[in-house]
C-alpha positions in Angstrom: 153.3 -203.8 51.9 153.0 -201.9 55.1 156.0 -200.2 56.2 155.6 -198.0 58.9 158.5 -197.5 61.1 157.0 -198.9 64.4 157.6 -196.8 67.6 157.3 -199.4 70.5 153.6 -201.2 71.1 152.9 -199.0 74.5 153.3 -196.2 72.8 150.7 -197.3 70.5 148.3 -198.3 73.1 148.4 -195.3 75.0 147.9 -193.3 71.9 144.4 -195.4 71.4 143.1 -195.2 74.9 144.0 -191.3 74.4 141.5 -190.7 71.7 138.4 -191.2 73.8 137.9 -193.4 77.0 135.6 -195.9 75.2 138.1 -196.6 72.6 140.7 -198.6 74.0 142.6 -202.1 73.5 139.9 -203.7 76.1 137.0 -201.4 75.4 134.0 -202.8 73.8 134.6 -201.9 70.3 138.4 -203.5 70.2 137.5 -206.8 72.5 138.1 -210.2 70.4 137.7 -213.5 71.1 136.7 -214.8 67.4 139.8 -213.4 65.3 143.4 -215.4 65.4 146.5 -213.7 66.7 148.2 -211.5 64.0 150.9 -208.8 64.1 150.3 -206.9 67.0 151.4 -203.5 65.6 149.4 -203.8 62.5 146.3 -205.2 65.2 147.5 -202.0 66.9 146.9 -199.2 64.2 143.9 -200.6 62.6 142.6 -200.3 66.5 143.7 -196.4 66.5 141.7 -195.8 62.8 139.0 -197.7 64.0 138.8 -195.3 67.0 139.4 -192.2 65.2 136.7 -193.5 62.6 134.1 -194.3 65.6 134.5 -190.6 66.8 133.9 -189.3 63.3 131.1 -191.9 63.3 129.7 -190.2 66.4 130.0 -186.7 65.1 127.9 -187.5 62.4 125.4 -189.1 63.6 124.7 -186.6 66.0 124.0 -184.3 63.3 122.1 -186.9 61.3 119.8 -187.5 64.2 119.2 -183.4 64.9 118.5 -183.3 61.3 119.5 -179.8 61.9 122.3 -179.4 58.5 122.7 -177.1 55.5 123.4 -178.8 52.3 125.9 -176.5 49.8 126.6 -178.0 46.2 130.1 -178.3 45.3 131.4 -177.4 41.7 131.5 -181.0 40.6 127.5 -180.6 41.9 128.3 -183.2 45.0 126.2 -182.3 48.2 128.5 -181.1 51.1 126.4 -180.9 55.0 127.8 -180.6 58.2 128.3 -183.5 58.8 130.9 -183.8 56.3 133.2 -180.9 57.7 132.2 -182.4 61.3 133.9 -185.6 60.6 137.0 -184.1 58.2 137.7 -182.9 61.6 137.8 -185.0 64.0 139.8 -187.3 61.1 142.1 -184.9 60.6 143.1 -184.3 64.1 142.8 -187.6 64.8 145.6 -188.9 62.1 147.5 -185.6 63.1 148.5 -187.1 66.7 149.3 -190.0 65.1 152.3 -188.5 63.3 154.1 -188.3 66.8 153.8 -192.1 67.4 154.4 -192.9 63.7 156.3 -190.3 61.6 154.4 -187.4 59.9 152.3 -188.7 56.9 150.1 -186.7 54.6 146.0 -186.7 54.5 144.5 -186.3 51.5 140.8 -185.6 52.1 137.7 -184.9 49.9 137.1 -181.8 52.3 140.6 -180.9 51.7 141.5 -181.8 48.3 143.2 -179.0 46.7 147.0 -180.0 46.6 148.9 -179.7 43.9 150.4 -182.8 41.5 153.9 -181.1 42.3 153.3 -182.2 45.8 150.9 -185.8 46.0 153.6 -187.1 43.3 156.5 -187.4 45.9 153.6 -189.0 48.1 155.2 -192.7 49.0 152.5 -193.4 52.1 149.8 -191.4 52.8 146.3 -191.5 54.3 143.1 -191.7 51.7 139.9 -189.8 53.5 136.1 -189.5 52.8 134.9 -188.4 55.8 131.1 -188.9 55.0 131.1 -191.5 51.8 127.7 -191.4 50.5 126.1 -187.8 51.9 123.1 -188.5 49.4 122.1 -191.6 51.6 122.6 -188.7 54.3 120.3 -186.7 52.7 118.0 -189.2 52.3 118.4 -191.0 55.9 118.7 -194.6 54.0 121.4 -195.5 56.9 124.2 -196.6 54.2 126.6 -193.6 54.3 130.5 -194.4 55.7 133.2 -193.2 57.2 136.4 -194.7 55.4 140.4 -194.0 56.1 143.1 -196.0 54.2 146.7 -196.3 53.9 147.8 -195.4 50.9 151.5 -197.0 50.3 153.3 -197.0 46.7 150.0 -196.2 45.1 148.4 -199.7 47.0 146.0 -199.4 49.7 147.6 -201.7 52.3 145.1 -201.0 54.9 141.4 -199.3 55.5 138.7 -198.8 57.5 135.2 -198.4 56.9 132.2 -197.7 59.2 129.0 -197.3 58.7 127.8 -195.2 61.9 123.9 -195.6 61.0 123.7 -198.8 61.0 126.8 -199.7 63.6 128.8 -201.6 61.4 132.6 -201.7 60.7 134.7 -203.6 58.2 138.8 -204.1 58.9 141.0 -205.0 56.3 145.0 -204.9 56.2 147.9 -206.5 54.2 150.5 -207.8 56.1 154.3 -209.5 55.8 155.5 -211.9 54.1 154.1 -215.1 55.2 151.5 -213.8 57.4 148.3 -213.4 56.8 146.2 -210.3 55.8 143.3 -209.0 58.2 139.5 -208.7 57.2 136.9 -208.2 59.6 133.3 -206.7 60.3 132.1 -206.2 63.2 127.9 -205.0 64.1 127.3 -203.2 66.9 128.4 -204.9 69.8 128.5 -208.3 68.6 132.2 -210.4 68.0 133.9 -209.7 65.0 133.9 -212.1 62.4 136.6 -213.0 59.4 135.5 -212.4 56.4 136.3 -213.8 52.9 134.9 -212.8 49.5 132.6 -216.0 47.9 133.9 -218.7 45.3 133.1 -217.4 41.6 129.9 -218.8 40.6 129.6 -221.5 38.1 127.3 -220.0 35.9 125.7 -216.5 35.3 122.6 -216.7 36.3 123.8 -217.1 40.0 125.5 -214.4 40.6 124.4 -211.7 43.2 125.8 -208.4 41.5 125.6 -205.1 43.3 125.0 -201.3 42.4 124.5 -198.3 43.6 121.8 -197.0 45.2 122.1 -193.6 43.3 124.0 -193.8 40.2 123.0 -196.8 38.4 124.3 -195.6 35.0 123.6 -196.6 31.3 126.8 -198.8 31.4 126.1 -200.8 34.1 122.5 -201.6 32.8 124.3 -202.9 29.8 127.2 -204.8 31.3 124.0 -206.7 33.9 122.2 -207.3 31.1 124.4 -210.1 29.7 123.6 -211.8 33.3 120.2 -213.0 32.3 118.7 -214.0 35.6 121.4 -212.7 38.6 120.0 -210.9 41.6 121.0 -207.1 41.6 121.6 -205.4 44.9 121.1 -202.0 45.2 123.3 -200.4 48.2 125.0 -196.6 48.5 128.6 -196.0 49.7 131.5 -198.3 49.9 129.4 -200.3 51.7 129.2 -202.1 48.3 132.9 -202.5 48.0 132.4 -204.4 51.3 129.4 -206.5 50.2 132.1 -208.2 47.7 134.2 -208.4 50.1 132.2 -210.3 52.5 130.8 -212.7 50.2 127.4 -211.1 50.3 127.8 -210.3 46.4 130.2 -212.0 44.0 130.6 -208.9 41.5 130.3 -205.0 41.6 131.0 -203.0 38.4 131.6 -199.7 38.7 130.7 -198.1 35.4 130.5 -194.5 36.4 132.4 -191.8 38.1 134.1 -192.3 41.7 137.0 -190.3 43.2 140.5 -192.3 45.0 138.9 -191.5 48.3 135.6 -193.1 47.6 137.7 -196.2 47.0 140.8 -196.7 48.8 139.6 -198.1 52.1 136.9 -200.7 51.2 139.5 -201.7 48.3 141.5 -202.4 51.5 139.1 -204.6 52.5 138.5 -206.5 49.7 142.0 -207.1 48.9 142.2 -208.3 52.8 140.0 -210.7 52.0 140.7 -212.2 49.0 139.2 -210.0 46.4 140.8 -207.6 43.8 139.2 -204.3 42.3 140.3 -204.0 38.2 140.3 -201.1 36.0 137.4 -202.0 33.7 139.3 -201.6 30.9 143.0 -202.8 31.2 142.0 -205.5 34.1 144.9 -204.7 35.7 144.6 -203.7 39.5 143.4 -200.1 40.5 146.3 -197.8 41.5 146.4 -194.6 43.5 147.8 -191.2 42.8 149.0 -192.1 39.9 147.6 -188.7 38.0 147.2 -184.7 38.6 143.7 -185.9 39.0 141.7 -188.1 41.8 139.5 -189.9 39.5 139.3 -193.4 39.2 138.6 -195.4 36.1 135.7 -197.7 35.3 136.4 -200.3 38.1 134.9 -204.2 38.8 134.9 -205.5 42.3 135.3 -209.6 41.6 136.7 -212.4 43.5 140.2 -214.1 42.5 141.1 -215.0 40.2 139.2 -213.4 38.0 135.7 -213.9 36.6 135.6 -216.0 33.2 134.0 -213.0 32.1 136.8 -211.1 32.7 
């Protein structure tokens, strides 16, 4: 549920127009006619992460397009550019401000990862970061690399945003109160955002559109497709495939391979927004966040609900 104690809605706006004069309630990127009324504080705050994410967006792709970046090799032998540090910064500073409108609330970033368990496990609400999800489609200049925050609250993501800068495209999802209902959008270039909804389970297997990743296609997930005789794998990087479920372009992504929390938690926003769910592969119960003195997540399966009959 999301519980943030609301300061009043001006405050809010003028905190969004203050992050950069093309992000504001009636600039081009927050303009709506095709969405229904909802909460206007919740409308309010996805507005100010989709603006912070946009300027991250831009700081990255300004580096993408130089191609003018070094490439170091983390210990866990992950690629780290630029571009990554570029947009952990403007994140950063960008959910910083926000702690004057909203109350302070921790960041937990891949670029800044190292806090203890001692400290994350009195975490009730914090942001979720990857500042550039998908840096080998970076490397590669494939287009499908994201920028994704989320709202981490009692180890559920109640609310994320993911956008993919490349290729101008932004999903919105958000849970809401009681009786109203939760947000999910996309949104490409300058075109109206659109609701989004994940599809009806297929009625048999050999429908089913089933998507995986563009780099780490592991011996798992060969094995777990291979019972779907004659379904339609496709191939996409990021957590742009998280978002594929959730827009009913795929019905099913099995992750059967490592991720980290941050990789996750804003697309799984989305998805949940929309009617999906993302399961630990093995317990099928729903993924949950900071729960350990470690960031990875389990074997996870991006379905509709309820779930599969495979399932």
């Amino acid at each position: 549920m999301f519980c943030f104690v609301w300061q009043p809605l001006a405050s809010v706006t003028l905190y969004i127009a203050s992050l950069a004069g093309e992000f504001t309630l009636t600039g081009r990127h927050m303009t709506d006619t095709t969405v229904s009324t909802t909460d206007s504080t919740t409308r309010a705050v996805l507005n100010a992460l989709e603006a912070i994410a946009r300027k991250a967006g831009a700081a990255i792709m300004e580096i993408y397009e130089s191609g003018d970046f070094t490439v170091d090799m983390k210990s866990d032998d992950s690629p780290l550019t630029t571009a990554d540090r570029a947009a952990h910064a403007v994140i950063v500073d960008g959910l910083k401000a926000m702690d004057a409108e909203f109350g302070a609330t921790p960041i937990l970033s891949e670029e800044d990862a190292d806090i203890s368990w001692d400290v994350r496990s009195d975490w009730t609400r914090y942001w979720l970061v990857d500042p550039l999800d998908g840096t080998k489609e970076f490397i590669k200049r494939n287009g499908e690399f994201t920028v994704n925050i989320a709202l981490i609250e009692k180890g559920v993501p109640t609310m994320g945003v993911v956008y993919a800068p490349a290729i101008e495209t932004l999903y919105v999802g958000a849970q809401q109160g009681e009786g109203q209902t939760a947000i999910a959008e996309k949104q490409v270039g300058e075109g109206e955002r659109q609701a989004i909804a994940v599809s009806d389970v297929p009625s048999n297997t050999d429908s089913w559109r089933i998507v995986g990743s563009r780099s780490h296609q592991s011996e798992e997930f060969k094995a777990f497709v291979a019972d779907f005789a004659a379904c339609d794998i496709v191939a996409m990087g990021s957590s742009l495939k998280l978002c594929l479920v959730a827009e009913g372009a795929a019905d099913l992504y099995p992750r059967l391979g490592p991720t980290c929390e941050w990789d996750t938690g804003a697309a799984h926003a989305v998805v949940e927004a929309a009617g999906g769910q993302v399961l630990n592969a093995e317990t099928r119960q729903a993924l949950r966040y900071n729960q350990h003195d470690f960031v990875l997540n389990p074997y996870f399966i991006v379905c509709a609900k309820p779930a599969a009959p495979w399932a």
